[in-house]
Backbone bond lengths (Angstrom), bond angles and torsions (degrees), N, CA, C in turn:
res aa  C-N    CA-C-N  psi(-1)  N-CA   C-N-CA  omega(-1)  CA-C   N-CA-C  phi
1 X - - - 1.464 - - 1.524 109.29 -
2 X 1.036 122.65 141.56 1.507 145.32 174.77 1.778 102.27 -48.43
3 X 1.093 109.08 163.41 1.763 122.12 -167.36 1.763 95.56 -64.06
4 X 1.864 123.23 -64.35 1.001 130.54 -169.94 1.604 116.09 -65.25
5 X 1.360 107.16 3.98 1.585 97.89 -169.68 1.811 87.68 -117.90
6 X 1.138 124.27 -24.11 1.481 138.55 169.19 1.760 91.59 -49.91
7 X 1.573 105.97 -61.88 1.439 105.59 -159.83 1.509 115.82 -72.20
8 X 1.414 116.55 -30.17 1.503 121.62 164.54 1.377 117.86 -47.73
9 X 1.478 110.45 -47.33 2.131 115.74 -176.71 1.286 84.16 -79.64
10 X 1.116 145.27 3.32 1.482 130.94 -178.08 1.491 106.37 -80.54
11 X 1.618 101.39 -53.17 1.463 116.20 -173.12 1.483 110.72 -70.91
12 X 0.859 124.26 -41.68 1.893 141.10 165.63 1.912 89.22 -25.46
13 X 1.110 95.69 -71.56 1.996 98.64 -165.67 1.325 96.15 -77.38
14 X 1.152 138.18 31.94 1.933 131.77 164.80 1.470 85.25 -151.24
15 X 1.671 128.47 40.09 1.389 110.83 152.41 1.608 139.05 41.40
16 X 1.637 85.79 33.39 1.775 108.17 173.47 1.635 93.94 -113.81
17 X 1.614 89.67 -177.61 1.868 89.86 172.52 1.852 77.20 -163.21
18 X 1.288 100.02 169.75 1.172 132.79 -176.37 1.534 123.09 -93.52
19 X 1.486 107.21 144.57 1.984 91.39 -166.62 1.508 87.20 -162.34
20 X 1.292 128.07 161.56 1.155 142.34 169.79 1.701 119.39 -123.75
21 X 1.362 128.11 153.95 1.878 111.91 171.03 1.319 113.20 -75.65
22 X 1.492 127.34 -46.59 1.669 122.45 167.75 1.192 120.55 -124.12
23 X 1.479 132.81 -177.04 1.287 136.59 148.98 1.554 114.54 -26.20
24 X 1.945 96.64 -58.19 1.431 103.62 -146.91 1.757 102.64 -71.21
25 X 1.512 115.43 -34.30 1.185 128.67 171.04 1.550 123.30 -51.87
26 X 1.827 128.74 109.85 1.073 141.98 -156.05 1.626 98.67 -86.01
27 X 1.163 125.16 -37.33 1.432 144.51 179.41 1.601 115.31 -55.76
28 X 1.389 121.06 111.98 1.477 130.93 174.14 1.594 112.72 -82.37
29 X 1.114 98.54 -175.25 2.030 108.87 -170.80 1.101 89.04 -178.10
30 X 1.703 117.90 143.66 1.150 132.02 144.68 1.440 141.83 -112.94
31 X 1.516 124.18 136.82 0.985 118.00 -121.61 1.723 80.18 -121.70
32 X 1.737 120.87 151.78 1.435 124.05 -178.56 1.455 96.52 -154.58
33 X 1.183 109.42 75.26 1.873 106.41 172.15 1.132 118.49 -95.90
34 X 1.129 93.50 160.53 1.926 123.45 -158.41 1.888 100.10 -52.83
35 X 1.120 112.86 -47.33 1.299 114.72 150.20 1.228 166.06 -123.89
36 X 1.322 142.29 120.43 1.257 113.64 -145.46 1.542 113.80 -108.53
37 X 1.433 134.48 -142.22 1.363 104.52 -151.55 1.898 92.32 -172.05
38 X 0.897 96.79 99.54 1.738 106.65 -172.55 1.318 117.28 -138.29
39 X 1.534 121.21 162.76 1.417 143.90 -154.31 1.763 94.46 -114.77
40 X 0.980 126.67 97.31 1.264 134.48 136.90 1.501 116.40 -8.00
41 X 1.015 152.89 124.82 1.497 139.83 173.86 1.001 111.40 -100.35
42 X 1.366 134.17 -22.44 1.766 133.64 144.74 1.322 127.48 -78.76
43 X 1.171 103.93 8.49 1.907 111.42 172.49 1.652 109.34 -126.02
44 X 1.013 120.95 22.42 1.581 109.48 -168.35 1.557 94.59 -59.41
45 X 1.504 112.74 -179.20 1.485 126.08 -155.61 2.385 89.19 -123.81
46 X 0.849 88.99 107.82 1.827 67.44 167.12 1.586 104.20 -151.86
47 X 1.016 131.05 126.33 1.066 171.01 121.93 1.720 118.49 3.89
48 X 1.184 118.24 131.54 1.794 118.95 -176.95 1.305 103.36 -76.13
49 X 1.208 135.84 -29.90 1.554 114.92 155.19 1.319 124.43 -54.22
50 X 1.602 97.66 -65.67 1.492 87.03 -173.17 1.790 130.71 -58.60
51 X 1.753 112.91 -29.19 1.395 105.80 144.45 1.591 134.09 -53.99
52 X 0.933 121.14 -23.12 1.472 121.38 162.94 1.855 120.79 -80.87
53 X 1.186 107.33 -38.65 1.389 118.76 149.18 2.031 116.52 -59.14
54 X 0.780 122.68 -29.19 1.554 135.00 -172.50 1.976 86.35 -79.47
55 X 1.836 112.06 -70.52 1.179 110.36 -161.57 1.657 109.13 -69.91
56 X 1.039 133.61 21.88 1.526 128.00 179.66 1.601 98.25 -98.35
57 X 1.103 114.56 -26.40 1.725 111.23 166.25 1.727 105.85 59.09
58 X 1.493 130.61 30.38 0.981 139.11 -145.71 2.125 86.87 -111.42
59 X 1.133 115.62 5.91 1.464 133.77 169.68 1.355 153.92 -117.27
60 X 1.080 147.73 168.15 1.407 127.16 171.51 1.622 121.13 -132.65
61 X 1.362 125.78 107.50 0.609 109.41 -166.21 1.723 126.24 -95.89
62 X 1.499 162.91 161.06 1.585 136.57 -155.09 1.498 81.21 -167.78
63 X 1.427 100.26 170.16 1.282 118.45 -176.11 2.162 98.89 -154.00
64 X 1.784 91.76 127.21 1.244 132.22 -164.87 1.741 120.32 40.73
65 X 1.468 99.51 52.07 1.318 99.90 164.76 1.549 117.69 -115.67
66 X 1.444 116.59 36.63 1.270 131.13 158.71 1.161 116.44 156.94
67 X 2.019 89.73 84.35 1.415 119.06 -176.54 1.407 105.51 -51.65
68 X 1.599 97.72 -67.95 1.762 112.68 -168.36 1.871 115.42 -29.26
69 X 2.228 90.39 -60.97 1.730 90.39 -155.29 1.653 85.90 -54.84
70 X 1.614 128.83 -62.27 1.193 123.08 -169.23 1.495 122.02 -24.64
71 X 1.004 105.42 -44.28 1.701 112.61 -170.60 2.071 94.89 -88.93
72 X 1.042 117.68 -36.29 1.903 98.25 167.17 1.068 98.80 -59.11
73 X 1.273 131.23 -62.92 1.611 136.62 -133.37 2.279 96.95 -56.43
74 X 1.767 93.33 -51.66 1.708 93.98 -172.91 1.834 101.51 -55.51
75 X 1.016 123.54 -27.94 1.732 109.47 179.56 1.398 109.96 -90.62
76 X 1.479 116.12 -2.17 1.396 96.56 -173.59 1.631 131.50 -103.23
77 X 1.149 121.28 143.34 1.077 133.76 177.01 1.392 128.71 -8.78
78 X 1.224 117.31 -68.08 1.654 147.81 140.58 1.000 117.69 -5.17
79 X 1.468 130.44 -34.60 1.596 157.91 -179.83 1.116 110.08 -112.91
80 X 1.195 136.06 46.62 1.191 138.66 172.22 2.010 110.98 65.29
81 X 0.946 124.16 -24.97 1.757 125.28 -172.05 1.243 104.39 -96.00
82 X 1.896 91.75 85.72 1.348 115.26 135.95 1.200 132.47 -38.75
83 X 1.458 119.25 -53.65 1.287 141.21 176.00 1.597 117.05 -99.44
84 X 1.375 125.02 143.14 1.747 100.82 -175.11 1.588 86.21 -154.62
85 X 1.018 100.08 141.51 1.955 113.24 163.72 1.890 103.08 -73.64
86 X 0.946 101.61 -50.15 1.573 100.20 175.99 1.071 121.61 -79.63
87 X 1.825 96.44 115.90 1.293 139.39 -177.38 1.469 119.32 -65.40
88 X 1.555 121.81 -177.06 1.312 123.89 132.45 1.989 139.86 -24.80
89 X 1.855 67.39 -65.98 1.306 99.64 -166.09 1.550 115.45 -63.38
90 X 1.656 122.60 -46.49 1.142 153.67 142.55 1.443 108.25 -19.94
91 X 1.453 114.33 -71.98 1.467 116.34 -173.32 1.254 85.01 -50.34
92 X 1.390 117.70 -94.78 1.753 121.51 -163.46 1.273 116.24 -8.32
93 X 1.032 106.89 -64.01 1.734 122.44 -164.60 1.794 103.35 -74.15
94 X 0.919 131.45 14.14 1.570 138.58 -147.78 2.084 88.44 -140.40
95 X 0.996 92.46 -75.11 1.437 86.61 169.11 1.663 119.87 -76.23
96 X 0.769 133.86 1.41 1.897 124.64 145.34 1.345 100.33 -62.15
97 X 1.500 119.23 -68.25 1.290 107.52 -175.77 1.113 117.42 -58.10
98 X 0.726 134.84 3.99 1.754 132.61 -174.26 2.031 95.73 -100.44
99 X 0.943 114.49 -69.29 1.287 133.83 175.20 2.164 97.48 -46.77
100 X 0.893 124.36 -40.71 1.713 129.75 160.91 1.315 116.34 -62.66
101 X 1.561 126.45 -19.62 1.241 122.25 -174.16 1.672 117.55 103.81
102 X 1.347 117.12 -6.83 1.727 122.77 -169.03 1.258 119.46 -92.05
103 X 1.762 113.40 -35.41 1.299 122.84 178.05 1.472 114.96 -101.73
104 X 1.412 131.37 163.49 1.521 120.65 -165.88 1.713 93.83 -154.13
105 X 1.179 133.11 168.02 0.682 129.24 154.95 2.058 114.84 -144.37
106 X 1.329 115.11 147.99 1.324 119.64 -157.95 1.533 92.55 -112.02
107 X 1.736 118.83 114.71 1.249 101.03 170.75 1.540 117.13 -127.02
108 X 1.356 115.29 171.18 1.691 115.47 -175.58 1.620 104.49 -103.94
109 X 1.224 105.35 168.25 1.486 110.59 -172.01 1.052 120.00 -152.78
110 X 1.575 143.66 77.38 1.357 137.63 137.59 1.548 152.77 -44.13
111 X 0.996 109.84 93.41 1.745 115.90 165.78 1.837 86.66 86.10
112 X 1.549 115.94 26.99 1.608 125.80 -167.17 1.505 116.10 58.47
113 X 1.300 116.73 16.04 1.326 102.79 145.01 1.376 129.76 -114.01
114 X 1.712 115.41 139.29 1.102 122.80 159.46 1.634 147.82 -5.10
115 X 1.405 122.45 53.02 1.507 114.62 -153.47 1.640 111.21 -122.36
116 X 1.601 114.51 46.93 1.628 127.74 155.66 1.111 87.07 136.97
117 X 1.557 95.20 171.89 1.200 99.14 -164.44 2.282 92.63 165.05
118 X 1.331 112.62 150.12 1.454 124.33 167.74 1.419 120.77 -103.60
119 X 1.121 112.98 152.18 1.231 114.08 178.75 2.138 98.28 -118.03
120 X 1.095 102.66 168.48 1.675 96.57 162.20 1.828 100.93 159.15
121 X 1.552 97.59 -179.51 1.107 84.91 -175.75 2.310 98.51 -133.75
122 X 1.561 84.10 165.56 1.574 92.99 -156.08 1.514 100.88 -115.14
123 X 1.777 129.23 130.75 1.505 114.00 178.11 1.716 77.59 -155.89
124 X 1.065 97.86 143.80 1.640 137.52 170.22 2.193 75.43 36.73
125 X 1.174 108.39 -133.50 1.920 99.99 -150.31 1.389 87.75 -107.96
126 X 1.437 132.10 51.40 1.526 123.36 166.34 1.525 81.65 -135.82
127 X 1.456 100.99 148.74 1.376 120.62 177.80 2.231 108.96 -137.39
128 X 1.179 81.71 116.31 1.594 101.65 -162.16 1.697 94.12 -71.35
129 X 0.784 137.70 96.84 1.451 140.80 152.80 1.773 122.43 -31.96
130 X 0.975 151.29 141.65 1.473 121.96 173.98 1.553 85.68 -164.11
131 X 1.252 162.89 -20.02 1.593 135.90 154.95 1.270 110.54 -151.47
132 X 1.180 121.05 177.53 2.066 133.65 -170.35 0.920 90.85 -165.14
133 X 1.218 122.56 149.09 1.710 165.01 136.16 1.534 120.05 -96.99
134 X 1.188 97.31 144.13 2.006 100.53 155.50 1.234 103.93 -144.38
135 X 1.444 124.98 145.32 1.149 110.31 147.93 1.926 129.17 -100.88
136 X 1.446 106.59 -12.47 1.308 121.19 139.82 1.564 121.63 -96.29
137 X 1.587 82.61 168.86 1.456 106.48 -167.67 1.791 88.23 -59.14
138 X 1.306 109.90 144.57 1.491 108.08 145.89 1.577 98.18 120.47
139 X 1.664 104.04 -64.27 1.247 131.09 -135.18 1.717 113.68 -54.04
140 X 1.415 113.18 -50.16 1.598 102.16 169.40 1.334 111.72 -61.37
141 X 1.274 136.69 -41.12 1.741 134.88 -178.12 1.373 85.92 -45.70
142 X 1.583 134.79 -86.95 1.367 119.57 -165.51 1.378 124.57 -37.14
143 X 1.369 119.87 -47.79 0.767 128.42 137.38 1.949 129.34 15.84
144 X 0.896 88.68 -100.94 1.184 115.62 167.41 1.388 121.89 -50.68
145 X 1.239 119.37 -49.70 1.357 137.31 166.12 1.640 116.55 -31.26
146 X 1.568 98.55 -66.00 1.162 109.13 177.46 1.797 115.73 -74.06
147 X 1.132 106.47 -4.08 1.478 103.96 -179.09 1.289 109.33 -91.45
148 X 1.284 115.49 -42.60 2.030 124.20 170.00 1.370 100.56 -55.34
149 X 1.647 117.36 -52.71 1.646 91.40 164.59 1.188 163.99 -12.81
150 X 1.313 95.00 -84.80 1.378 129.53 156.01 1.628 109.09 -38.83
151 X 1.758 104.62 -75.03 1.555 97.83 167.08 0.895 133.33 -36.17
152 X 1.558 132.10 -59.32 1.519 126.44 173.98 1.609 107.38 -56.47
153 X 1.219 132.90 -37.82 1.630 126.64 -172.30 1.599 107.63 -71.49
154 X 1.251 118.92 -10.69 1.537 134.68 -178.84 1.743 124.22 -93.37
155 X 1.629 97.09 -13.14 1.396 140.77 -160.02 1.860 120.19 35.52
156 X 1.549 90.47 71.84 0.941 111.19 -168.26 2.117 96.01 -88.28
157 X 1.442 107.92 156.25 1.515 103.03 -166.42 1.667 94.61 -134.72
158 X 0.936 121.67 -25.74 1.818 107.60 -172.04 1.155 94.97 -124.55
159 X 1.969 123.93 138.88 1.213 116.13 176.48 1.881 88.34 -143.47
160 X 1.628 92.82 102.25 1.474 99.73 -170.12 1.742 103.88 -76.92
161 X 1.599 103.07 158.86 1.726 100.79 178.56 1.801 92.22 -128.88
162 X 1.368 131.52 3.59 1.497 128.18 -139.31 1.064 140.57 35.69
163 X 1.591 104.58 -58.12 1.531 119.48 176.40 1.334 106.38 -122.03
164 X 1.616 127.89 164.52 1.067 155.26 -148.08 1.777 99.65 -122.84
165 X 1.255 96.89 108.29 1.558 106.91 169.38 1.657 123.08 -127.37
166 X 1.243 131.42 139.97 1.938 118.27 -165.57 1.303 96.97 -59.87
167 X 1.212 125.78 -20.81 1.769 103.07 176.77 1.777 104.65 -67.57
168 X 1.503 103.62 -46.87 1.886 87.13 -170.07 1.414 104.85 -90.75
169 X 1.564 109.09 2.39 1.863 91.54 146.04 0.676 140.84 -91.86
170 X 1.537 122.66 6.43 0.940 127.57 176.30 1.998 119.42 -94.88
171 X 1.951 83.61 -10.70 1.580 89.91 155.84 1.402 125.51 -111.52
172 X 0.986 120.87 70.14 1.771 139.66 -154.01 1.235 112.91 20.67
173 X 1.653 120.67 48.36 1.757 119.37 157.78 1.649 99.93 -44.60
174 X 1.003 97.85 146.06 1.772 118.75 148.65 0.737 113.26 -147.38
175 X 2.264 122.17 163.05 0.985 119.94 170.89 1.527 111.29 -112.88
176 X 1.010 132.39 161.02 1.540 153.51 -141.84 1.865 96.66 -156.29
177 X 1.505 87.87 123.95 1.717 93.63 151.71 1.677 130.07 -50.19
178 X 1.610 111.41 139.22 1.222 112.21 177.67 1.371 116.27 -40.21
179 X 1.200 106.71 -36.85 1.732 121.01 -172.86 1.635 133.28 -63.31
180 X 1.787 79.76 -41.28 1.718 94.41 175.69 1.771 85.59 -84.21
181 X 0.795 123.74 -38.23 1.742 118.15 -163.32 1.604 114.99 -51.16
182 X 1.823 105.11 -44.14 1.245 129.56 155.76 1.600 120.58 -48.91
183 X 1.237 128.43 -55.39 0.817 127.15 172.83 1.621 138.92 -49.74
184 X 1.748 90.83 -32.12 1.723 102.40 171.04 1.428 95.06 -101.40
185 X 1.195 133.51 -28.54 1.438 112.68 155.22 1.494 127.27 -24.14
186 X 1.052 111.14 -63.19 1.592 134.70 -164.35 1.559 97.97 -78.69
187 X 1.272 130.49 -45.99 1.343 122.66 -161.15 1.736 88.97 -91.22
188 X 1.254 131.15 -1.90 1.669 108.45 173.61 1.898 115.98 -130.04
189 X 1.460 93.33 3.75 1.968 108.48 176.53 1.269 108.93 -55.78
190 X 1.430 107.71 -60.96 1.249 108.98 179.02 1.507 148.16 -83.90
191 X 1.513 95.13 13.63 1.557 102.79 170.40 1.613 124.44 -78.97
192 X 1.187 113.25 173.58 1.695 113.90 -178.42 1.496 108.70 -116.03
193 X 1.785 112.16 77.92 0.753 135.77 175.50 1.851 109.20 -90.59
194 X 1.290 119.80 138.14 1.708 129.06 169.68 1.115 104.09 -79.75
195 X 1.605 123.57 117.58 1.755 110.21 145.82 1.556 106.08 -34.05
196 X 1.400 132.99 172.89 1.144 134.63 -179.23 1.835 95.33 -135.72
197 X 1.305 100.58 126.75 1.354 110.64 162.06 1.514 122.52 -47.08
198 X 1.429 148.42 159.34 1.342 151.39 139.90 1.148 119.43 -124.11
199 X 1.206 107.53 142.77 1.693 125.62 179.03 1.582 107.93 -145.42
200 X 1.393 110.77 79.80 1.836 108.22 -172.16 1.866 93.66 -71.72
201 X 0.972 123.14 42.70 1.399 124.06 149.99 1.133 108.34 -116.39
202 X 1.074 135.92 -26.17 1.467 144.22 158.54 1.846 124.81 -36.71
203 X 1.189 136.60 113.15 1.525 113.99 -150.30 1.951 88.44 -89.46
204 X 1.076 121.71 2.64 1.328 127.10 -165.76 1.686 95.79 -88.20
205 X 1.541 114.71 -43.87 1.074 116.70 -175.79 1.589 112.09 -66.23
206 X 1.701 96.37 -56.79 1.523 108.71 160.59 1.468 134.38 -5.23
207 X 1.353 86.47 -54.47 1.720 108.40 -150.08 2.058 88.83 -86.06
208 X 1.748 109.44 -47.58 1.271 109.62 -178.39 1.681 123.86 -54.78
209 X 1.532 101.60 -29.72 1.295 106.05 160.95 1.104 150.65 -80.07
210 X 1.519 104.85 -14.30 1.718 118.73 175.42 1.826 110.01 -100.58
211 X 1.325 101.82 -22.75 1.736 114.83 122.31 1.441 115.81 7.08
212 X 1.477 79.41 -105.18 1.588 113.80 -173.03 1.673 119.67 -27.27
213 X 1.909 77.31 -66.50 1.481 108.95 -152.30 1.992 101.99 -59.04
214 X 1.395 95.65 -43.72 1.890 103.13 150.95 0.940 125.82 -35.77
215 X 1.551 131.23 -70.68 1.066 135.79 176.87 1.644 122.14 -39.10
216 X 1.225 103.25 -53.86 1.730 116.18 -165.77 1.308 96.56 -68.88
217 X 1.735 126.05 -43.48 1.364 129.65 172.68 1.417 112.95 -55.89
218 X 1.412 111.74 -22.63 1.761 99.34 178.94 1.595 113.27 -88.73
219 X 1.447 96.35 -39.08 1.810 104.43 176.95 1.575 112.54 -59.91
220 X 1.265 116.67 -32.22 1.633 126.26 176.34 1.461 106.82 -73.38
């Protein structure tokens, strides 16, 4: 891997992340605020629509069979981002890692087209979150759904978001001190945890998600 994509997994294990001011701007920064802002994987927030939207199965959901469009689609225009932290430089360096095995992306699929989907990146059982799209209603929440799944069935323990937006508070984001953030940083970086494949056509996957979606309904 190239020097800047060395220095990105660098920042990943010292609990920074990477950000840029525009598109047009080639120049990165890394960013370490006082607080950070994550999804619980035994507390997610979900909603009787969106479980009824989840059980119509009227989708498909896969994981890294189109890192790239996934990763244009969150900066682009088209999707509402006027404005985007992801750069040039970012993309580039985002897909090496991806192409190395570090970055993944989770996407949805209607009638076979492309309609949301996450990008992020995965090391020992924390999985770094870093953008979503939809172009329907719904579609990253499912999304997502099935990806906390999977994670927790993989025994995955930190599922970072950085920042706090009403969409992922509205799926139980919280924010947490740098310190405690560090702390489960450190106690789950270094394990030898698998990204986990998905195939919600899969009845195995199926079954892990309606799982889930039980579970969180009983703990709630």
């Amino acid at each position: 891997m190239d020097k800047v994509s060395n220095q990105i997994l660098k920042g990943y294990f010292q609990g920074i992340f990477p950000m840029s001011n525009s598109r047009e701007d080639d120049k990165i920064f890394f960013v370490n605020p006082d607080y950070r802002a994550i999804i619980p994987i035994d507390n997610v927030h979900i909603s009787k629509s969106l479980t009824r939207a989840i059980k119509k199965r009227d989708y498909k959901v896969t994981t890294n069979k189109s890192f790239s469009k996934v990763m244009d689609s969150c900066r682009s225009p088209l999707f509402g981002r006027e404005e985007t932290w992801i750069n040039n430089t970012i993309f580039k360096t985002f897909n090496e890692l991806h192409m190395n095995g570090f970055a993944h992306s989770i996407e949805i699929w209607k009638d076979h087209s492309l309609v949301g989907g996450i990008y992020g990146i995965a090391i020992g059982s924390v999985f770094f979150a870093e953008s979503m799209f939809s172009s329907i209603s719904n579609a990253s929440k499912i999304t997502l759904i099935f990806l906390l799944a999977k994670l927790r069935a993989s025994d995955f323990n930190l599922f970072d978001i950085q920042f706090l937006t009403p969409h992922l508070i509205s799926m139980g984001g919280v924010e947490i001190s740098r310190q405690k953030y560090l702390n489960s940083l450190n106690n789950n970086i270094l394990l030898k945890n698998k990204f986990p494949d998905i195939d919600s056509s899969k009845e195995s996957d199926w079954l892990i998600t309606t799982s889930y979606l039980q579970e969180i309904k009983d703990i709630s």
